[in-house]
N, C-alpha and C positions, 0 to 999 in steps of 0.2 A: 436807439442804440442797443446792440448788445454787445456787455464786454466791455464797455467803453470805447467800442467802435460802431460809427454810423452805418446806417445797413436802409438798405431799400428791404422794403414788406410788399411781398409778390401772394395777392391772396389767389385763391384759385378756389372752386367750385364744381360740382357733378352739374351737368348740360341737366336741363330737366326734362329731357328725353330718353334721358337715358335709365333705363328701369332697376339696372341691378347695382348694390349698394359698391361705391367707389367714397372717396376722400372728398374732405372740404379742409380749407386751413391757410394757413401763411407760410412763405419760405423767407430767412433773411438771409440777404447777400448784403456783403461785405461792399461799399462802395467806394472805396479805393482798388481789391486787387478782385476783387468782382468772385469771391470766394463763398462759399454757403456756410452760412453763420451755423445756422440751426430751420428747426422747422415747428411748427406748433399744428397738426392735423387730429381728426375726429373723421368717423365713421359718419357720411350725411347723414342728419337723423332722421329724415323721410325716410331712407329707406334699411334704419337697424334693424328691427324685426326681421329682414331676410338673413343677417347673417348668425345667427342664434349657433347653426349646426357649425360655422368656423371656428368659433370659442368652445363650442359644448361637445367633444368628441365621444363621453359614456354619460350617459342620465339615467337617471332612477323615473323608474315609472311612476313613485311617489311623489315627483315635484316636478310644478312646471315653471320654468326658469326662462325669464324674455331678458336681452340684452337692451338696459335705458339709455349708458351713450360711453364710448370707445373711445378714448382719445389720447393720443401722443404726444409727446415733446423730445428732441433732438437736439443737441448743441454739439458743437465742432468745437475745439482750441488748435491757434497755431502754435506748432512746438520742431524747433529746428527747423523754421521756413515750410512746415508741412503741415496741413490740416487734418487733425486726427479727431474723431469721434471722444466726447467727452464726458458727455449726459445725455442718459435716457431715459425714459420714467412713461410708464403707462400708467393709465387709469382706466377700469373697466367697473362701471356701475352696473349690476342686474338685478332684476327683482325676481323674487321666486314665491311660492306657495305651494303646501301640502294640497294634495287633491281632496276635495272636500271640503276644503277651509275657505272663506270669502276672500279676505284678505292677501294681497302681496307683502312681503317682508324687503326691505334693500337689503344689498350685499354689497359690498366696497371692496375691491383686489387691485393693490398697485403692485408694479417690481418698479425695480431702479436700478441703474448700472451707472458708477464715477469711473472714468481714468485718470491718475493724477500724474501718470509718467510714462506716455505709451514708448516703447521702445520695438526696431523693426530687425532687431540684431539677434540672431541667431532662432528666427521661426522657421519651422517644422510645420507641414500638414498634420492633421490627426491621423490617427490609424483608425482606420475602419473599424474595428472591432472596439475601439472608443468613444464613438460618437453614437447618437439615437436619433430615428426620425422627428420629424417636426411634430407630427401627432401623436407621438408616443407619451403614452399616461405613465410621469411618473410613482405612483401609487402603486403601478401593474407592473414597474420594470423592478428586475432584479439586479444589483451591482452592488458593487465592493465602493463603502467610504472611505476614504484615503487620509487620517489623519493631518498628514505632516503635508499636504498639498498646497495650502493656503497659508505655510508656517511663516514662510518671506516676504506676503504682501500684507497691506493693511485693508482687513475686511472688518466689517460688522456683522454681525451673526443673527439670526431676527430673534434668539431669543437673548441678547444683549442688549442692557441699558445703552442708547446713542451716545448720552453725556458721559459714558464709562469708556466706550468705546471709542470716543474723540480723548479723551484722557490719554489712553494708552498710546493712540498714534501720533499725537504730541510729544509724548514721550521718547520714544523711535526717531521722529524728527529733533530733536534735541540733542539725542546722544550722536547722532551722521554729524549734525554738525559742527559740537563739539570736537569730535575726533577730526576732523579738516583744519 
């Protein structure tokens, strides 16, 4: 079940002929409206080591950094009869080493993405001049922080306590409801 809805688990696999690194994982569908719940996928691990230069776009010649294992997770909620993206959460384990040193060190890097209220009412494309490509290093990009950007949704900030920052959105939900 996820969700409290029963779901067929649709695993799938890289053909082992096939040499360049592709996905291994589960999909789950919905087995009433045959909808896709979520997905839970990883990088085969036979063949992570090839994809090192997809995650590693600038390296330092001082470290050599191998990718140990890639892996996704996806969930959907239905909201108004329509399935919207929910959760998303990577994990990417790498190990790395100063050159000349024996030893590998691990590294741990997740994101995470919640929607708790997607709405499809009055979207806009971006403007070109506000978006960046996919491989662009934020470190190297230049742009303007936007304070007041984030002022109307509930985020968490990575250098915010979680339990401070569920506080405060509790809050927000308390006072909407209130006023109703």
């Amino acid at each position: 079940t996820i969700d409290n809805k029963s779901a067929y688990q649709v695993y799938f696999a890289q053909n082992s002929s096939t040499n360049y690194p592709l996905f291994t994982g589960v999909i789950y569908i919905d087995m009433e409206s045959l909808s896709i719940l979520g997905a839970d996928f990883e990088v085969t691990p036979k063949h992570i080591a090839k994809v090192t230069s997809n995650y590693l776009h600038k390296r330092s010649w001082m470290y050599r950094i191998k990718p140990i294992q890639i892996k996704y997770s996806v969930r959907y909620k239905e909201f108004n009869h329509k399935y919207y993206i929910s959760h998303v959460r990577g994990d990417l384990d790498f190990r790395y080493r100063k050159r000349r040193n024996l030893f590998y060190n691990p590294f741990h890097l997740f994101f995470e993405l919640m929607v708790s209220q997607p709405s499809s009412e009055n979207v806009e494309k971006f403007n070109p001049k506000e978006t960046t490509t996919t491989n662009s290093i934020f470190f190297d990009t230049s742009y303007e922080y936007d304070q007041e950007f984030w002022s109307g949704f509930n985020y968490i900030s990575p250098e915010q306590s979680v339990f401070d920052a569920l506080n405060q959105i509790n809050a927000k939900i308390e006072k909407i409801t209130h006023k109703e």
